[in-house]
C-alpha positions as CSV (number, residue, x, y, z in Angstrom):
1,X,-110.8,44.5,-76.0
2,X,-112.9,47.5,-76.1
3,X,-110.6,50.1,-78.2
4,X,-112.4,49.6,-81.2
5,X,-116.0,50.1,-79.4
6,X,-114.3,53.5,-77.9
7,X,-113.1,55.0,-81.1
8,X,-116.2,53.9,-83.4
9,X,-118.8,55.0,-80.5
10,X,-116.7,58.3,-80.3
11,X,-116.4,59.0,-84.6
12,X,-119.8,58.2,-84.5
13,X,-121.0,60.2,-82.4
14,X,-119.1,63.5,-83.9
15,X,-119.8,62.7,-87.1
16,X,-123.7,61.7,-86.9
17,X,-124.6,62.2,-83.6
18,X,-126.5,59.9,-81.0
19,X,-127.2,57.4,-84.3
20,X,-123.6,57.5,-85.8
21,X,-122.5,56.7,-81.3
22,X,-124.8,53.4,-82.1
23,X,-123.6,52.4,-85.0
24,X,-119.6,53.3,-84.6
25,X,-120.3,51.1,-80.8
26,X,-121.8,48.3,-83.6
27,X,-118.9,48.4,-85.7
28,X,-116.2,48.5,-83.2
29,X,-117.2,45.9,-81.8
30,X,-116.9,43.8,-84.3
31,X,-113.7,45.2,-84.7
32,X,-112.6,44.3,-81.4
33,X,-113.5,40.4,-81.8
34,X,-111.4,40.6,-85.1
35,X,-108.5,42.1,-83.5
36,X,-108.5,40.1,-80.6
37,X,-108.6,37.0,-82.4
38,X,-105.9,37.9,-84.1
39,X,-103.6,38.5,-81.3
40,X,-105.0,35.5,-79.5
41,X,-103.9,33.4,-82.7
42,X,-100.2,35.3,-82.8
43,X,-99.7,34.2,-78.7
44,X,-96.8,32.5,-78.0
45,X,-99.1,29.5,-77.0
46,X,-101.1,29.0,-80.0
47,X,-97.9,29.6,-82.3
48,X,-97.0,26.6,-80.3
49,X,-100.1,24.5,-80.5
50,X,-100.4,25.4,-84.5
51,X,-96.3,24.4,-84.9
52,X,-97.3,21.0,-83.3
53,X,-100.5,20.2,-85.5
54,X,-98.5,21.6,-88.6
55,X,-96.2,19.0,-87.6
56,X,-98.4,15.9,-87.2
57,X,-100.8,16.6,-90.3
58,X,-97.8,16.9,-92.4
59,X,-96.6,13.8,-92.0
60,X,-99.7,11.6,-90.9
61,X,-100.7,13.1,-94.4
62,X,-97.6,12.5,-96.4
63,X,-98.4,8.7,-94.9
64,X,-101.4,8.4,-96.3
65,X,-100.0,10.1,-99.9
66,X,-97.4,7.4,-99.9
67,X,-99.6,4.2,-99.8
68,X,-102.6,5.8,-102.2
69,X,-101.2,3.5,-104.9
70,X,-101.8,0.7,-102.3
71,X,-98.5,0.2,-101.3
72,X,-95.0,1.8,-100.3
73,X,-92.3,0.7,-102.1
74,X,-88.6,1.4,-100.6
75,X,-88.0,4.0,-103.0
76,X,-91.3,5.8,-100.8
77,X,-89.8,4.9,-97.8
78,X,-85.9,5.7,-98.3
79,X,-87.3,9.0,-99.8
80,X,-89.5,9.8,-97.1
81,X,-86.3,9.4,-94.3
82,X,-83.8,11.2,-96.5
83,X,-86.6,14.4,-96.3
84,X,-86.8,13.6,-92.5
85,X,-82.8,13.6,-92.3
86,X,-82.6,16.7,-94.2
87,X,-85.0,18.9,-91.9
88,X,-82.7,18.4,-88.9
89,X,-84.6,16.9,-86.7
90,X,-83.7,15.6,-83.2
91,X,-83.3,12.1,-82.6
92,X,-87.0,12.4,-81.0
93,X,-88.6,14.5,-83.6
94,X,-87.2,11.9,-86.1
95,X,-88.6,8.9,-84.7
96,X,-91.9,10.8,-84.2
97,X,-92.1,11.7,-87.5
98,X,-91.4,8.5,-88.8
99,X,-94.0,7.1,-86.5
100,X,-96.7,9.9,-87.5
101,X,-96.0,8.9,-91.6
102,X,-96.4,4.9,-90.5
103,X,-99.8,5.9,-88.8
104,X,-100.9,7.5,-91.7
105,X,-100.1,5.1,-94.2
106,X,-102.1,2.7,-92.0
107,X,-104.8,0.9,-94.0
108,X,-107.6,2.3,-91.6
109,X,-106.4,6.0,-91.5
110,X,-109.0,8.3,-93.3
111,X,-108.0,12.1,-93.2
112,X,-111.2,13.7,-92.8
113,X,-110.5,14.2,-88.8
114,X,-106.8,15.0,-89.1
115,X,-107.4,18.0,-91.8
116,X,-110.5,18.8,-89.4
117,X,-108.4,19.1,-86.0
118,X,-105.9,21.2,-88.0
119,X,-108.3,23.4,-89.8
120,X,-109.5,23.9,-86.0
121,X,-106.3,24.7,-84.7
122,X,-105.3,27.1,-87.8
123,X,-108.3,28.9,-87.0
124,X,-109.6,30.0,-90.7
125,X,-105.5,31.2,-91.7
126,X,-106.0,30.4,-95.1
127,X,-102.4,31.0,-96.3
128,X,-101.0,28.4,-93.3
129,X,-103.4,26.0,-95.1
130,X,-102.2,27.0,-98.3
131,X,-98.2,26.4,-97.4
132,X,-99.2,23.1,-95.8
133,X,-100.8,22.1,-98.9
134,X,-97.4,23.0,-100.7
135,X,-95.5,21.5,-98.1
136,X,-97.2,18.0,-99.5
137,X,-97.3,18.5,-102.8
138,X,-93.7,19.4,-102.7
139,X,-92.8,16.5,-100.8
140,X,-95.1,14.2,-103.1
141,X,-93.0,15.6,-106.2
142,X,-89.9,14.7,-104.6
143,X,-89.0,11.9,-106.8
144,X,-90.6,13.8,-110.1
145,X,-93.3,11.7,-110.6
146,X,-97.2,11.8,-109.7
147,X,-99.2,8.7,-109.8
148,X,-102.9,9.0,-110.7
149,X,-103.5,7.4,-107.4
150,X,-101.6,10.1,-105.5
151,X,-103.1,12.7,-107.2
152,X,-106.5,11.4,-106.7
153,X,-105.6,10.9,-102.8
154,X,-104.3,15.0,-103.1
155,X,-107.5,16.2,-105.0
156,X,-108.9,14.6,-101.8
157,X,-107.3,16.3,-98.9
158,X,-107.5,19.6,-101.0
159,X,-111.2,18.8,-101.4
160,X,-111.2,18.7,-97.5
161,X,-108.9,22.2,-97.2
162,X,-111.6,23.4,-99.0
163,X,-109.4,23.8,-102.4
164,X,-111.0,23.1,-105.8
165,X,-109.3,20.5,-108.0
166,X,-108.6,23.4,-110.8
167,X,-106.5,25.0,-108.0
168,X,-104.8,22.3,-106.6
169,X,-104.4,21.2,-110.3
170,X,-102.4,24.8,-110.7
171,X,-100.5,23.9,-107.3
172,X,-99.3,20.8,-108.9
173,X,-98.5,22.5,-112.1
174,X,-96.2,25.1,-110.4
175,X,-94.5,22.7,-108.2
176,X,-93.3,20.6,-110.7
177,X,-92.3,23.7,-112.5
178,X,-90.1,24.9,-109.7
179,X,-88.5,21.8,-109.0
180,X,-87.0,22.4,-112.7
181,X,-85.1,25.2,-111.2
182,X,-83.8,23.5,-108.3
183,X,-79.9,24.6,-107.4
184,X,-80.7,27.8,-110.0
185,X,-77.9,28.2,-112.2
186,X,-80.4,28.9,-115.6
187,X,-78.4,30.2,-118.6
188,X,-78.8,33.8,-119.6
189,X,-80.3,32.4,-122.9
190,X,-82.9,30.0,-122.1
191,X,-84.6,27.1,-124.5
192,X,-88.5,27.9,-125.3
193,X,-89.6,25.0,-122.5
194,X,-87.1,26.3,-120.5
195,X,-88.9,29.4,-120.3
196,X,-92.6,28.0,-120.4
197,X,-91.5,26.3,-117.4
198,X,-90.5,29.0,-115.7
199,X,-93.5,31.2,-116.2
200,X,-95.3,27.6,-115.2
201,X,-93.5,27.9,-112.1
202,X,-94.5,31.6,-110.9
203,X,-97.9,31.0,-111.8
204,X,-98.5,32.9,-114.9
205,X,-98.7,33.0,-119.1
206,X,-96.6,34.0,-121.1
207,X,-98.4,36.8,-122.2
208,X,-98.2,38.8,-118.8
209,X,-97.3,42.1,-118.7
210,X,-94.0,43.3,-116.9
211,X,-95.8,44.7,-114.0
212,X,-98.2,42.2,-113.2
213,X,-95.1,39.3,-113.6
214,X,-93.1,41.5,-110.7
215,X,-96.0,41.5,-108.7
216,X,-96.9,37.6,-108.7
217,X,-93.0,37.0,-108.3
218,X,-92.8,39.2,-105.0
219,X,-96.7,38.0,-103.9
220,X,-94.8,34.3,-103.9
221,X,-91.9,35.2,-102.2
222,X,-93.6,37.2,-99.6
223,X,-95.6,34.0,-99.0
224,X,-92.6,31.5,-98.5
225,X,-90.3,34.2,-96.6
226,X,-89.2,32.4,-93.3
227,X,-90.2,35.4,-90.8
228,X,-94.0,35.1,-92.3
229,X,-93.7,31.4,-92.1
230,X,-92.6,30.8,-88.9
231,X,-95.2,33.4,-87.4
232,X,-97.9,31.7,-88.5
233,X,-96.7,29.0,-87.1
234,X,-94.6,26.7,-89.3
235,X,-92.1,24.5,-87.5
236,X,-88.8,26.3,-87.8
237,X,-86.9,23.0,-89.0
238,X,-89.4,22.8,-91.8
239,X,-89.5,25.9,-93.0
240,X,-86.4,24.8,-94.8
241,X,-88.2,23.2,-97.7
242,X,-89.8,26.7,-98.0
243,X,-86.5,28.6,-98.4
244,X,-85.7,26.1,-100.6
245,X,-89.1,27.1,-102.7
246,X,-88.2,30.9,-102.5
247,X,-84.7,30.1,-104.4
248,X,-86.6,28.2,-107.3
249,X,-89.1,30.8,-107.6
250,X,-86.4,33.3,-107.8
251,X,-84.4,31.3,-110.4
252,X,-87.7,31.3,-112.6
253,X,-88.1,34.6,-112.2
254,X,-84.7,35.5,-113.5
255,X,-85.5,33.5,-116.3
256,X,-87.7,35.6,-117.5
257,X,-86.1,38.9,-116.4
258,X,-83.0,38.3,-118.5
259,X,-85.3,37.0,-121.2
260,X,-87.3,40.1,-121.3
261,X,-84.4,42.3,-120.8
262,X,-86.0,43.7,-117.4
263,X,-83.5,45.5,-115.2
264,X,-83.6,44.1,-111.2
């Protein structure tokens, strides 16, 4: 890549002479490492590769989630299947799956080098970390309840993502909150928790204005839209559970809308 070395030596140049041709040649070359990373990251091959370790981490880390209390009951384990069922997956990607969650919830596994190989792979995409850390607190909340040994064994993995306990705390918080508007369907008058859980679930107080609510609303569903998703590498067959997200956030946010009377 040398575009951005051309134009920046060429603006530099006209602009402040033999100095400004230095410094615009300094500049675009940075430039040119930033862009071709980029497209390096958006190749058909490393969408691949990223897919694949999106794939294992999830569930060698939902494994590890699952036995934090010390053990996995059946309830874990029927749960955990019925999720697997209901992301379509091959006979092979099932058994797979299944296989990655067993290894994790292996009494040796530590996550340290599985977060490590996929922050590697991901190479510094902070909102692919982001949706795989939603991906397991979503599938953690699955049956509506948190132990203090699962959240301990989350604060941990975020702690390695490189996400402070207040924010992962705030992850949880809106997860649970969305799951409350799972299937939509919310009356056009809604009860007072009703409503605090659907301001919980966007990410926001009460006291937010109109303009700032629409734009946290569309931020979120610009970030679990399946196109995005997919191109940064999401497995296609689990970027279900997203679309699933993106129709409780929606329902939250028409919560509120009605409530405040806000037209669409």
């Amino acid at each position: 890549m040398f575009y951005g070395k051309l134009i920046g030596g060429v603006l530099g140049l006209l602009t402040l002479g033999p100095i400004g041709l230095v410094a615009g040649i300094i500049v675009g070359h940075f430039f040119d490492r930033g862009l071709g990373g980029a497209f390096r990251f958006a190749s058909p091959e490393n969408i691949a590769r990223v897919q694949r370790s999106f794939f294992e981490t999830t569930f060698l880390l939902s494994g590890y989630l699952a036995k934090a209390d010390g053990h996995i009951s059946q309830q874990e384990i029927d749960h955990t299947e019925t999720v697997i069922a209901n992301l379509g997956l091959n006979s092979d990607e099932r058994r797979e799956a299944i296989e990655l969650f067993r290894r994790g919830a292996a009494a040796e596994f530590q996550p340290q080098a599985t977060v490590s190989a996929f922050l590697e792979t991901c190479s510094g995409q902070r909102q692919l970390q982001h949706t795989l850390l939603m991906f397991l607190v979503s599938l953690t909340l699955a049956d509506h309840q948190v132990e203090p040994a699962e959240r301990e064994a989350l604060l941990e993995i975020g702690r390695l993502f490189g996400v402070a306990p207040a924010q992962l705390e705030q992850l949880l918080r809106m997860a649970q909150a969305q799951g409350h508007f799972h299937g939509g369907g919310q009356s056009a008058a809604p009860s007072r928790d009703t409503l605090a859980d659907a301001y919980a679930a966007l990410g926001v107080s009460a006291d937010i204005d109109d303009k700032a609510l629409k734009h946290a609303y569309r931020k979120l569903m610009s970030e679990n839209h399946p196109d995005k998703l997919i191109a940064r590498g999401v497995p296609e067959h689990m970027v279900k559970l997203a679309t699933e997200k993106s129709q409780e956030i929606q329902s939250a946010y028409e919560t509120i809308r009605k409530s405040r009377g806000l037209g669409k």
